[in-house]
C-alpha positions in Angstrom: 271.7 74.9 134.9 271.5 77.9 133.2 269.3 80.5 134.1 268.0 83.8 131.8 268.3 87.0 134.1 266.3 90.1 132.9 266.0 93.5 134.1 262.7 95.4 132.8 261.1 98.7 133.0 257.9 98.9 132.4 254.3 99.8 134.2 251.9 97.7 136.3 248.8 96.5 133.8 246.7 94.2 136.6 245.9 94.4 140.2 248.8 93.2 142.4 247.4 90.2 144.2 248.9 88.7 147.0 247.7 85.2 148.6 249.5 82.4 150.8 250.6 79.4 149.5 250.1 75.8 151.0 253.6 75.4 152.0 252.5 79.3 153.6 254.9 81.5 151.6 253.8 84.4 150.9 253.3 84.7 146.7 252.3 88.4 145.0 251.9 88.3 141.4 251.3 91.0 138.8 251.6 91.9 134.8 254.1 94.2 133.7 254.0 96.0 130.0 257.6 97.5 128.7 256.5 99.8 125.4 259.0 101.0 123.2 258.4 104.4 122.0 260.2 105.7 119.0 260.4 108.9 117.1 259.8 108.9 113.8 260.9 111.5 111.8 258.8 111.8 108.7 255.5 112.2 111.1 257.7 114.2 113.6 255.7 112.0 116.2 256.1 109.2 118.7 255.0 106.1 118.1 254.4 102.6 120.0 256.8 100.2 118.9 257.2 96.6 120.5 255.9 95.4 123.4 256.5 92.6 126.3 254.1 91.8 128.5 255.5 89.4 131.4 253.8 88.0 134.4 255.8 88.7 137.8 256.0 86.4 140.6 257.3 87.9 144.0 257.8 85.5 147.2 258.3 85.8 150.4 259.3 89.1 152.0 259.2 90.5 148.7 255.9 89.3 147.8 254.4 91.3 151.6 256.8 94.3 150.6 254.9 94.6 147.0 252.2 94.2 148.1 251.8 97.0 150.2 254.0 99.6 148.0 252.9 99.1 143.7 250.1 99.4 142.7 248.0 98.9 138.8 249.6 101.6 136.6 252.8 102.2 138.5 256.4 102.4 136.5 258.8 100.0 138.0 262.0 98.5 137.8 261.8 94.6 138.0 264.5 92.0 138.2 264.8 88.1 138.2 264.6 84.8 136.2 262.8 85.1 133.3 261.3 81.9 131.7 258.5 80.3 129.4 255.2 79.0 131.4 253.5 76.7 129.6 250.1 75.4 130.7 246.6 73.8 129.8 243.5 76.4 129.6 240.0 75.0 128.0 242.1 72.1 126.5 244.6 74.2 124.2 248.3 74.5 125.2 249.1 78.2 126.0 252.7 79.5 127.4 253.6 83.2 128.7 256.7 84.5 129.9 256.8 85.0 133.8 259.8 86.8 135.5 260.5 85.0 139.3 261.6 88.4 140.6 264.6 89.1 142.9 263.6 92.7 143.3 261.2 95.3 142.2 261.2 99.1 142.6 259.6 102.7 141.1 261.0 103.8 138.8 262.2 107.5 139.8 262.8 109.1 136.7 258.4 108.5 136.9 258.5 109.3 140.4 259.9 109.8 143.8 259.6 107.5 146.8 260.6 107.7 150.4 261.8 104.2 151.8 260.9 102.4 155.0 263.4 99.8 156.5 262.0 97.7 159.0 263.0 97.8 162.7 265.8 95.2 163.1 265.1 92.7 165.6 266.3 93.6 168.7 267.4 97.7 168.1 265.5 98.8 170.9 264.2 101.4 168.4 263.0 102.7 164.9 264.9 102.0 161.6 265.6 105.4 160.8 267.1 106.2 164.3 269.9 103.4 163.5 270.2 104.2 160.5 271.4 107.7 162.0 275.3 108.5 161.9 276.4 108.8 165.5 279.4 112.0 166.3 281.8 110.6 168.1 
């Protein structure tokens, strides 16, 4: 009914796995840590302040796109659902909050990234050709 959207930047803290499903989605799922740094003025230093650490879910074409582009300590830009998951491990109750994300990206004030677009079905050529303005 109502859903939390969250937008986070932060960088990659585990190996991005990615693995079929049994209905055969694809699923890619990684941790993400956002750190606040602050500067504190009496020390005239940074400091760590709070941190969230959210597991990121990534289906479908997303999840095969992820895969194959992050990787463990890259920044990124994440967004999607977030919520609470709450599960049994060794007979305790434990919850984390996991982020179903919509779309992920570098983050280019860390970085810089050239994109590939898939070929479009039935182009007859590369992406970056049609991509191409054409002078009339």
């Amino acid at each position: 009914m109502f859903e939390t959207y969250l937008t986070v930047i932060g960088r990659i803290i585990s190996d991005v796995n990615q693995r079929t499903v049994s209905t055969g989605d694809k699923l890619c799922t990684f941790r993400i840590a956002a750190n606040e740094r602050r500067f504190d003025r009496d020390a005239q230093a940074w400091t760590d302040g709070d941190r969230l650490i959210l597991e990121v879910a990534c289906w479908r074409k997303l999840a095969e796109n992820v895969a194959v582009s992050v990787f463990k300590g890259d920044q990124v830009v994440a967004t999607g659902r977030v919520y609470l998951n709450e599960y049994e491990a060794n007979g305790e109750m434990r919850s984390s909050l996991r982020l179903d994300a919509k779309a992920i990206g570098p983050n280019l004030s860390m970085c810089t990234a050239m994109v590939q677009r898939p070929a479009r079905e039935g182009s007859g050529g590369d992406a970056s050709a049609a991509a191409e303005p054409v002078a009339a």
